[in-house]
C-alpha atoms as one frame of an Amber mdcrd trajectory, in Angstrom:
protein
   0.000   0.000   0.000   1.439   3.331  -0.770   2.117   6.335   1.754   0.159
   9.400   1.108   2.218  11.328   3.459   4.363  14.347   1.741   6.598  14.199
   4.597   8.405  11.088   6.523  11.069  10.784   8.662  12.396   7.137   9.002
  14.843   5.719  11.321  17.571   3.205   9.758  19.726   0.839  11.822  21.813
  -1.919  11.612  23.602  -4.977  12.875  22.091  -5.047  16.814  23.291  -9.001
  17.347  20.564  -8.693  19.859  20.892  -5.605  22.033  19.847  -2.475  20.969
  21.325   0.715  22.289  19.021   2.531  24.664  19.913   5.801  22.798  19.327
   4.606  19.850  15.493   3.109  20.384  15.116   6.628  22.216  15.875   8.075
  18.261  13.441   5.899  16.835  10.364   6.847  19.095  11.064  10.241  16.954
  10.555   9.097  13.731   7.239   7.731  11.632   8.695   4.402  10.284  11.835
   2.525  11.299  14.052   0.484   8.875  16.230  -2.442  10.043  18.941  -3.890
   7.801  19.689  -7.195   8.976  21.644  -8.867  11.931  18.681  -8.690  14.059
  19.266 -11.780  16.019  15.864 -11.346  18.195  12.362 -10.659  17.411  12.604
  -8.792  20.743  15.001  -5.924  18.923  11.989  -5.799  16.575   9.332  -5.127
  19.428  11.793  -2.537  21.317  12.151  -0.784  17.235   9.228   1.521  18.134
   8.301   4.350  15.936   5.540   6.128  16.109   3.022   4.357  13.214   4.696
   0.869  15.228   5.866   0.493  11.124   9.206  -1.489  10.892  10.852  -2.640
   7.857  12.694  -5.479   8.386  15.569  -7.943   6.153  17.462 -10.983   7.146
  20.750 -10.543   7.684  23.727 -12.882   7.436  23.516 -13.992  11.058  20.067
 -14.310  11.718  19.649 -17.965  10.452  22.428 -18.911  13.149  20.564 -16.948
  15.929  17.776 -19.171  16.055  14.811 -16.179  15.481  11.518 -16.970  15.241
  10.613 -14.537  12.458  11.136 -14.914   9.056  12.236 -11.736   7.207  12.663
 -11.452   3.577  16.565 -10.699   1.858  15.118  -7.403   0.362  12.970  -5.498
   0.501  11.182  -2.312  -0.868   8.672   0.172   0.096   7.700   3.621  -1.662
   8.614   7.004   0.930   7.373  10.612  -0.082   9.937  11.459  -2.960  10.727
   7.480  -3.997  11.141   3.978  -3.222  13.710   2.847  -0.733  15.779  -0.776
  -0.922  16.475  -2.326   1.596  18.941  -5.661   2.145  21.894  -6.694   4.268
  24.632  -6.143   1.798  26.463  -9.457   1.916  25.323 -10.766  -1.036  27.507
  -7.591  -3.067  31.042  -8.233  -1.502  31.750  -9.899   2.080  34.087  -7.371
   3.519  32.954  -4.093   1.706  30.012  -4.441  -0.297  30.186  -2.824  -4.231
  27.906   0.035  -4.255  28.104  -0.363  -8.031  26.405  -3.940  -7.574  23.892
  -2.800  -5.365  23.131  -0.095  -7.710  23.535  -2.177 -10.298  20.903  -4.603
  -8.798  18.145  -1.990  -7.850  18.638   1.373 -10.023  14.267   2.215 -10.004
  15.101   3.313  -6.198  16.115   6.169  -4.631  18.108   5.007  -1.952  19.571
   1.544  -1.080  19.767   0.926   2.679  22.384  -1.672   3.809  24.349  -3.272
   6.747  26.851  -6.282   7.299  29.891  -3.913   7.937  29.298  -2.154  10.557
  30.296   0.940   9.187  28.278   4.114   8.745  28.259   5.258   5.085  26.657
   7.931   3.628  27.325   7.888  -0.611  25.160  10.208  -2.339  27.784  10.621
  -5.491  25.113   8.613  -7.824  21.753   7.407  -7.759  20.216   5.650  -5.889
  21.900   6.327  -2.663  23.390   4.398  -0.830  23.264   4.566   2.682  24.488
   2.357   6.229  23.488   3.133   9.487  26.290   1.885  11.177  25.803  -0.893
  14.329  23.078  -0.056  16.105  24.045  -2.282  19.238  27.124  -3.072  21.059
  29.322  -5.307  18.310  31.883  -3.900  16.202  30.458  -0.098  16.358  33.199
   1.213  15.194  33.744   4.441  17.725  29.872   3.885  19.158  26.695   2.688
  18.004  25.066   4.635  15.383  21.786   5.165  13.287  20.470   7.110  10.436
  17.716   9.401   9.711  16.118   9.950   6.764  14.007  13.179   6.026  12.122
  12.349   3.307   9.905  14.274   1.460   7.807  14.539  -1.980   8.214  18.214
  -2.600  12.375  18.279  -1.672  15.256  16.642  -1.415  15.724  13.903   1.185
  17.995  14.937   3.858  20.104  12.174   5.948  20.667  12.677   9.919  23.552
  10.536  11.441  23.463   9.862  14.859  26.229   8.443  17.209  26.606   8.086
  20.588  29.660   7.117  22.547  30.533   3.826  23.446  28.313   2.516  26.301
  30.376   1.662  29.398  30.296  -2.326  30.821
């Protein structure tokens, strides 16, 4: 079903290997929609992802068939946003270690932006279309100076603007 809205903001995250950051689900009550990209590893991550239409895109990531989840989540995924359609899927399929962003491209060029995850590290390229966009982890694994998330402004009248979050490494 398509959005009517001329406005959305949507929150994107990534790779939560079953915690979420605090900080970060405190970002997502802000937003309309939420988008995670894979490396769930508990449907509970999925109940604590609360925006405010409760709307949350979900995709399997690499892990999640080891960490026994009882939800089955599609590889990709694609849903139309004021302004275009957003992609998205974990990113493994396009290159293990650093996924080709001419593949993914390559793979889905009707969208607008492609969201992704797998390496754990935020990216923000916006040199072609679609974008392509990671949010970073969004948990406590691999965050690469803290966990992190995206925000996406989106909008049918003007162009999309992208939000990064990132908080400082929780303390054990």
């Amino acid at each position: 079903m398509k959005d009517s809205r001329k406005n959305m903001t949507i929150a994107v995250i990534s790779d939560t290997h079953a915690h979420l950051d605090p900080r970060v689900a405190d970002i997502v009550k802000t937003c309309d929609v939420a988008v995670h990209a894979g490396d769930i590893c508990g449907t509970h991550i999925l109940e604590e992802m609360q925006p405010k239409s409760g709307k949350v895109y979900a995709v399997s990531g690499n892990n999640d068939p080891y960490c026994h989840s009882e939800t089955t989540l599609p590889d990709v995924l694609s849903f139309d946003a004021p302004g275009g359609k957003i992609t998205v899927e974990h990113g493994h399929e396009h290159g293990m270690h650093k996924p080709s962003h001419d593949s993914l491209r390559k793979t889905h060029p009707d969208s607008k932006m492609i969201i992704y995850g797998h390496t754990h590290k935020k990216v923000v390229d916006k040199d072609a279309t679609p974008w392509i966009v990671n949010p970073g982890a969004a948990g406590q694994t691999r965050t690469h100076g803290g966990p992190s998330c995206l925000v996406i402004e989106c909008s049918a009248e003007k162009e999309w603007d992208i939000k990064i979050y990132r908080f400082e490494e929780a303390q054990h």
